[in-house]
C-alpha positions in Angstrom: 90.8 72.8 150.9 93.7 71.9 148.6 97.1 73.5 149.4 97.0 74.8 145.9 93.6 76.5 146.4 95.6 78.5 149.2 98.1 79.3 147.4 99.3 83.0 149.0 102.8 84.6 149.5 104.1 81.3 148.6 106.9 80.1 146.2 105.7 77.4 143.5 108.9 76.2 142.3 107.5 72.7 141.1 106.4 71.0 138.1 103.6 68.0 137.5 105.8 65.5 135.8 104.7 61.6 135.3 102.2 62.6 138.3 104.7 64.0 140.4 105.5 67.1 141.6 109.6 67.7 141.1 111.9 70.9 140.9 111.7 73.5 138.3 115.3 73.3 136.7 114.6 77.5 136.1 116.3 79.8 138.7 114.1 82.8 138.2 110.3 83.6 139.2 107.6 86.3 138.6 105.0 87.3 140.5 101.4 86.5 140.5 99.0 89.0 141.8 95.4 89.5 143.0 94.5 92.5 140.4 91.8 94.1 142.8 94.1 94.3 145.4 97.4 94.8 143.5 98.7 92.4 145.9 101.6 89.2 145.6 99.5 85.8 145.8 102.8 83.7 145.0 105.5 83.8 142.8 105.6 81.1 140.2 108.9 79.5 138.6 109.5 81.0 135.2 110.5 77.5 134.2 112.9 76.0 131.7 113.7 74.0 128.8 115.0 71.0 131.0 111.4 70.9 132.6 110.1 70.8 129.0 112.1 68.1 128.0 111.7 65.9 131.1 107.8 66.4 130.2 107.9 65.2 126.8 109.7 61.8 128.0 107.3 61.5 130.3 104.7 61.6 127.8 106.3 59.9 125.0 106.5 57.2 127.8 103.0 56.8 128.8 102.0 57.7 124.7 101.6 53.8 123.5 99.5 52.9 127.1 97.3 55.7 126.9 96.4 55.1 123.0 95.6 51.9 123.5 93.4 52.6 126.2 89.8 51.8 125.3 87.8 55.1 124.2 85.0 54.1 126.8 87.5 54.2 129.6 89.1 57.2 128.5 85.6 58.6 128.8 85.4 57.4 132.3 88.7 59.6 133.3 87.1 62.5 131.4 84.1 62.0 133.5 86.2 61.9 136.4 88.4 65.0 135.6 84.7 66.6 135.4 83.7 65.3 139.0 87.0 67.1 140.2 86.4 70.7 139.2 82.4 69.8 140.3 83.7 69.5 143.9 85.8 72.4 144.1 83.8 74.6 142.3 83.4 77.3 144.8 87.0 77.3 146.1 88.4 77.4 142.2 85.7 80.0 141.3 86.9 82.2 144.1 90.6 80.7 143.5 90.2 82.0 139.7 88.5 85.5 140.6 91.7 86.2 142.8 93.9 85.6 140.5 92.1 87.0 137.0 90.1 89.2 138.5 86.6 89.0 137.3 83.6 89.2 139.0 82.8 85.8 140.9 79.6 85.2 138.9 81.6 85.2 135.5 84.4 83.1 137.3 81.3 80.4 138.4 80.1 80.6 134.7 83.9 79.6 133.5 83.8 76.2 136.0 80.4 75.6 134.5 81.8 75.9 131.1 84.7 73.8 131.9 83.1 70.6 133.4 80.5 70.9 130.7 83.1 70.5 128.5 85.1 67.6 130.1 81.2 65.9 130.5 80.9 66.7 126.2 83.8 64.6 125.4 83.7 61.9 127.7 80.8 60.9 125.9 82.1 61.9 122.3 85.1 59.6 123.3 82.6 57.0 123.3 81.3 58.2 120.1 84.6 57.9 118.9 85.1 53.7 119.6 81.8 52.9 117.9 83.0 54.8 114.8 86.3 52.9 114.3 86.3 50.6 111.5 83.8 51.8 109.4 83.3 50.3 106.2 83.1 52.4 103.1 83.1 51.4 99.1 86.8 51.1 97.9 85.5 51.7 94.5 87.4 48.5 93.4 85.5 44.9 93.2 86.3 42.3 95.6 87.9 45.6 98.0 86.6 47.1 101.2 88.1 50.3 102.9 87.6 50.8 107.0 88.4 54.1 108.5 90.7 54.8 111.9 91.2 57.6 113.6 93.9 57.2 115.5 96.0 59.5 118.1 98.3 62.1 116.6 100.8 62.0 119.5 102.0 64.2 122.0 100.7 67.4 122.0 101.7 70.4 123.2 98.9 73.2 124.6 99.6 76.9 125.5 96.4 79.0 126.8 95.6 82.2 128.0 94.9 84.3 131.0 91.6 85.7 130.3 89.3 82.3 130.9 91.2 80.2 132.9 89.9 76.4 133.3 87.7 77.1 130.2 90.6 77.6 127.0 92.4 74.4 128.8 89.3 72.1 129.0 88.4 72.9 125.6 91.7 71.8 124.3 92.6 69.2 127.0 89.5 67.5 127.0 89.5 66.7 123.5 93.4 65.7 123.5 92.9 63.3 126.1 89.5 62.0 124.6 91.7 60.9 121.3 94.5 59.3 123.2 97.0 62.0 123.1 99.9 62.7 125.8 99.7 66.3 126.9 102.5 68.8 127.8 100.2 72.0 129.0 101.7 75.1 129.8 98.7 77.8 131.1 99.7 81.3 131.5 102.0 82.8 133.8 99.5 85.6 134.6 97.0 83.2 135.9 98.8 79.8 136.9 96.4 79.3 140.2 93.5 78.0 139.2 94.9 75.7 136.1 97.2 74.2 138.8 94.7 72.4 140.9 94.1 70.0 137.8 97.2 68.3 139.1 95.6 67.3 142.1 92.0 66.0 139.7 94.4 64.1 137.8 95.6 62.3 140.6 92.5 61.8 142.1 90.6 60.3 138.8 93.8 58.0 138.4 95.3 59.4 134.9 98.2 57.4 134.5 101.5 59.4 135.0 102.5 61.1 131.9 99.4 61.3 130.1 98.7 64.8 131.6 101.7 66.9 132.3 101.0 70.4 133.2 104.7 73.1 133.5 104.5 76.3 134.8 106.3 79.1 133.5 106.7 81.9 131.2 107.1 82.2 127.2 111.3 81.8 127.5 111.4 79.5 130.2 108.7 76.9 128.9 106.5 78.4 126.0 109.3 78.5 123.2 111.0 75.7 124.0 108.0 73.9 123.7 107.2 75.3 120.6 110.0 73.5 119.0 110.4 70.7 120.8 111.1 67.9 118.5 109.1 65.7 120.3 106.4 68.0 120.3 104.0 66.1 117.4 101.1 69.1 117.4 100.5 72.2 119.4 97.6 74.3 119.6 98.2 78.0 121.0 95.4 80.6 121.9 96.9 84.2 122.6 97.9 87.1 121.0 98.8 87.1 117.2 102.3 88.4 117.9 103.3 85.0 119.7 100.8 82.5 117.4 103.0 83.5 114.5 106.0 82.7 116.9 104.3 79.3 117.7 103.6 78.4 114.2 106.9 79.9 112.7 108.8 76.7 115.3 105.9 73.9 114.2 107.2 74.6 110.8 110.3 72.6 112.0 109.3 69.0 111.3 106.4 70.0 109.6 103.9 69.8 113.0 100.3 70.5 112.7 99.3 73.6 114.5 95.8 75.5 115.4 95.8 78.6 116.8 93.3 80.9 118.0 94.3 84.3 117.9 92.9 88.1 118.1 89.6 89.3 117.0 88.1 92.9 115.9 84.3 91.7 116.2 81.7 93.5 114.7 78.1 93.7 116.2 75.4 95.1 113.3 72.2 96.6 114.5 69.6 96.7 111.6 67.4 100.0 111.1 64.3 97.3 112.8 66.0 96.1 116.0 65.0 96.0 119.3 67.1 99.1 120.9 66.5 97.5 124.3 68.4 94.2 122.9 70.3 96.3 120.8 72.0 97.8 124.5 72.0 94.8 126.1 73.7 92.8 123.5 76.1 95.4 123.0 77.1 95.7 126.8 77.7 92.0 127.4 80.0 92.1 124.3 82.1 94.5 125.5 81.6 94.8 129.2 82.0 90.9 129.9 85.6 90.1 131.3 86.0 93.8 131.2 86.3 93.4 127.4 89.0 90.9 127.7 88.2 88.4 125.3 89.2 87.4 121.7 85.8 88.3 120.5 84.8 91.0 122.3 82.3 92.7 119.7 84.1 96.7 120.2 83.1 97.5 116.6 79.1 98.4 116.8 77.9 99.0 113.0 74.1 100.6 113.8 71.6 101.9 111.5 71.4 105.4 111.4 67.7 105.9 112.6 68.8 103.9 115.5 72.4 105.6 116.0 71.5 108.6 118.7 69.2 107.0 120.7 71.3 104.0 121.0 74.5 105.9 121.5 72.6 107.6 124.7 71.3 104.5 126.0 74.5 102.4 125.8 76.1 105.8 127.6 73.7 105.8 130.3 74.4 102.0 130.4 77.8 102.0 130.9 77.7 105.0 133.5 75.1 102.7 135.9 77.9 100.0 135.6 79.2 99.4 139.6 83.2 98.4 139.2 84.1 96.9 142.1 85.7 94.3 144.0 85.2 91.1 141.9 84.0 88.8 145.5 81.2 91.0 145.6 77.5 91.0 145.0 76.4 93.5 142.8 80.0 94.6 141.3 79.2 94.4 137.4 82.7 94.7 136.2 86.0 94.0 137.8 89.7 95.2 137.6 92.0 94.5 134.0 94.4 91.8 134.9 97.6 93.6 135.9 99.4 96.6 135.0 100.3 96.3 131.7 97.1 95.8 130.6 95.5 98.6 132.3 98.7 100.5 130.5 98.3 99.2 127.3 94.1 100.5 127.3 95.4 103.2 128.8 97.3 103.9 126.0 94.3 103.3 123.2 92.4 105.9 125.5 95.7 108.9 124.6 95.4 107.5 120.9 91.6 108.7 121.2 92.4 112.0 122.2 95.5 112.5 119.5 93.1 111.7 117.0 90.2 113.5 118.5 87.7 110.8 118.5 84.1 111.9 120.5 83.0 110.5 123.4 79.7 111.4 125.6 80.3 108.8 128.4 79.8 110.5 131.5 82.9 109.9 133.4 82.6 107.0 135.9 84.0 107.1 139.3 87.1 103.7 139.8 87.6 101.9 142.8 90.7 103.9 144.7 92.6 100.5 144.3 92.4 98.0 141.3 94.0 97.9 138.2 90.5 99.2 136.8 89.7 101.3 133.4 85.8 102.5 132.7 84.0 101.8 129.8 83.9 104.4 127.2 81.8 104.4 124.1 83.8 106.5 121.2 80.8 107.9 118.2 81.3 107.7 114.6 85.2 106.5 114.6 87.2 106.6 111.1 87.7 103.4 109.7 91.3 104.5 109.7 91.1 104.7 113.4 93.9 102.4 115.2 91.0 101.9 118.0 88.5 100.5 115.1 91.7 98.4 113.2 93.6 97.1 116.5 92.6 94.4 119.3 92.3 96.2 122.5 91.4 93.6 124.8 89.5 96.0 127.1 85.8 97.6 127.8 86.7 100.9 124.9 83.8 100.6 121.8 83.9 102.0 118.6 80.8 103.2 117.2 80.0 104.0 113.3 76.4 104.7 111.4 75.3 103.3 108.7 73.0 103.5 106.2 71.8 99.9 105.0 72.8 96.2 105.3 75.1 96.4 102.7 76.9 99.2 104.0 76.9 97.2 107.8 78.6 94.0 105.9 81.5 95.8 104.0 82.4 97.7 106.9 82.6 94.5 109.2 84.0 92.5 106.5 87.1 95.3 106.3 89.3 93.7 108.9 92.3 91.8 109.3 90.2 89.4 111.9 87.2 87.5 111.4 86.0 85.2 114.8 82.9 86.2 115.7 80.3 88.5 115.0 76.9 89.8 116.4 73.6 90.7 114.3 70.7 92.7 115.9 67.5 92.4 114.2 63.9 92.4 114.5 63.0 89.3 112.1 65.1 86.3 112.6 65.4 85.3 109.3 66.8 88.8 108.6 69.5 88.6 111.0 70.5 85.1 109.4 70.8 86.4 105.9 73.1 89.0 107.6 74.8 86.4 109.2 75.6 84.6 106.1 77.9 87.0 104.5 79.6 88.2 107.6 83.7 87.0 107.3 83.6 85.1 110.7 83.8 81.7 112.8 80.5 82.5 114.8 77.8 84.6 114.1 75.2 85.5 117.3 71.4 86.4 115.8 70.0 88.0 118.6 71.9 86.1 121.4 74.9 86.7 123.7 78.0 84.5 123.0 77.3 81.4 123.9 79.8 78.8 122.9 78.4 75.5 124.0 80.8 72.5 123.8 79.2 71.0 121.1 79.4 74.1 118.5 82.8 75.2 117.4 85.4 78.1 118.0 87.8 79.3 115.9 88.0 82.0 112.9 89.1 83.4 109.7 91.5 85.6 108.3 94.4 86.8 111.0 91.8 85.1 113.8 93.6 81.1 113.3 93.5 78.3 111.8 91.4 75.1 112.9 88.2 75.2 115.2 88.2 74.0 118.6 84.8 72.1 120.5 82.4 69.7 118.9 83.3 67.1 116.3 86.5 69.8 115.1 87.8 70.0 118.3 88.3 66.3 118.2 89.2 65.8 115.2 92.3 68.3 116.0 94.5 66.1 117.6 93.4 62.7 114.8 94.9 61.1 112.3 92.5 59.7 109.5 93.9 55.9 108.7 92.4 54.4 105.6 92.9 50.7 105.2 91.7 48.8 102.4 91.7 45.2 101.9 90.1 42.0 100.1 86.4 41.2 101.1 85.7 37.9 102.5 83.2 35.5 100.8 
């Protein structure tokens, strides 16, 4: 196994620079724990902005190589970046439980979703070759226009702690595929499992400085790299708080940004669902990741002939839930991811009871170590409720009745945030029409989340700006280059 994949008690003072590991300039660290067992697995340089800049000359460096590299064999690195993570898929799933702290079966689903995505774009890369050039009218006689996409330029990427593998392939998969340099900073809560791409890069033979991956925190390497000058585009996912930090620096020198940001989801159950689905859906989109996702649905909108009897099976639903120790068969949900956010749920759950919202969730016995919080499920919350308004980014649900469609839309319209969305319907065609007027990026009929690499992610409102996967994702780090010119007789 990789020294990385061990990493435990150990000091990771290094950075992946031009395919080499050198010395953090940063003199401080922080420390990266195992959430289950509230235990140090390293500690992790916080970094600094002499690593950063070191990065972007080795990537403005290798820039003018790697664009020039032919599409096709950019697909074959892809390919091979995807052959990497296959190999070590049960060390970095167990690697990524460690250190996040979901269960091991969510943590396999994540690799899955990762080399899928690496596997999507190699071929769209190809795609992307037998595109270039293409003739259009240039609405002039005797002219012809071709189109180019070409490479926007270095690119710097910032991802979160709560999928890790998964937010990075989908934005460094596409980066690569358009001949973009990368700078890639993943979160200092989860650094583990996002390190061992070093080593896949190595082994598919990137050239050095195409792929540069810092560790560190948002002082030592996430600012800094926000307005690095050399920094062409940046795409951020996180809280709001720091996107508008991120996109307040890309303002200097005018630098593209997209951003994918908080969510307040909505899931609407229609007076003819399926209460069985109706449970089920709910649960996954609340329960998964122990609600730790950007759209976690934790606003259910249900009919009211459906209200009690769904109330009282989601209840009974969430007090069968076994939280456990993530390694373990069986455990349905695992621990938060540290401390602070146990604390900060914690803190949603004393907002509850100052405002003297209900809840009938039988109380549900936690694991004796584990930074772990139960499900709760809180009935017929004011829309003036800071639990139905804010992000909480953990397993608490907010519950209203309602008395039609229209009444479902305008309350899941009302909200800063619009990334995703759940309907709950008996016909499908009913659930579509829903669909259509909800205010968000993706809109589940029936279905859990899935987010296959060739759909797209991203939302409205306070949720970001651009879409990431598919055709958008790609087109994210282009640049559109028309050319016209005489026609040849």
């Amino acid at each position: 196994m990789p020294a990385s994949m061990n990493a435990s008690n150990v000091t990771l003072s290094e950075q992946f620079i031009d395919n080499v590991w050198v010395p953090s300039r940063g003199n401080k660290y922080r420390p990266v724990l195992d959430p289950y067992h509230e235990s140090l697995l390293a500690e992790v340089t916080c970094g600094d902005p002499a690593d950063v800049d070191l990065a972007v000359i080795a990537a403005q460096r290798a820039l003018p190589g790697w664009r020039a590299t032919p599409e096709a064999t950019r697909g074959e690195y892809l390919e091979a970046i995807a052959s990497g993570l296959e190999t070590r898929r049960h060390p970095l799933a167990e690697l990524s439980t460690r250190n996040n702290g979901k269960p091991l079966a969510e943590a396999y689903q994540d690799l899955d979703d990762a080399i899928a995505c690496y596997r999507y774009y190699a071929k769209v890369t190809v795609a992307l070759g037998q595109r270039q050039g293409t003739v259009e009218e240039a609405g002039q006689r005797d002219l012809e226009a071709r189109h180019y996409w070409d490479a926007i330029g270095i690119v710097g990427l910032i991802t979160p702690w709560n999928f890790p593998l998964v937010s990075s392939a989908w934005k460094l998969a596409p980066a690569l595929a358009a001949g973009c340099t990368v700078v890639f900073k993943p979160s200092e809560i989860t650094p583990l499992p996002e390190r061992v791409l070093a080593e896949i890069v190595m082994e598919a033979g990137l050239p050095p400085g195409v792929l540069n991956l810092l560790l560190g925190d948002g002082e030592g390497i996430g600012a800094p790299l926000s307005r690095h000058p050399g920094i062409d585009k940046l795409s951020f996912t996180g809280s709001n708080a720091v996107g508008e930090a991120v996109m307040s620096a890309a303002a200097q020198g005018v630098r593209p940004v997209s951003l994918e940001l908080g969510g307040k989801s909505p899931i609407l159950v229609t007076e003819d669902a399926d209460l069985g689905l109706a449970r089920d859906l709910v649960m996954a989109g609340i329960c998964y990741n122990a609600g730790q996702m950007c759209s976690a649905t934790s606003r259910l909108l249900v009919h009211e002939r459906l209200a009690d009897d769904l109330y009282s099976a989601i209840d009974a639903a969430m007090a069968e839930l076994h939280l456990g120790a993530p390694m373990t068969q069986g455990t349905d949900m695992g621990p938060l991811v540290n401390a602070s956010q146990r604390e900060r749920v914690q803190g949603y759950m004393a907002i509850a009871n100052e405002e003297g919202l209900i809840s009938e969730t039988p109380a549900l016995a936690l694991p004796e170590r584990g930074f772990f919080v139960a499900p709760r499920l809180y009935r017929e919350v004011p829309t003036t409720s800071r639990l139905w308004r804010e992000e909480i980014f953990g397993p608490l649900l907010c519950a209203r009745r309602v008395a039609n469609d229209d009444e479902a839309i305008a309350l899941a319209n009302d909200s800063d945030f619009g990334l995703a969305a759940t309907v709950v319907a008996d016909e499908p065609d009913h659930a579509a029409s829903i669909a259509r007027r909800l205010e968000a990026g993706n809109v589940w009929c029936n279905s859990d989340q899935v987010a296959p690499p060739q759909g797209s992610w991203g939302g409205m409102k306070r949720s970001g700006i651009g879409r990431e996967l598919g055709d958008s994702g790609l087109n994210a780090y282009l640049e559109l280059k028309r050319i016209t010119r005489p026609i040849k007789h």
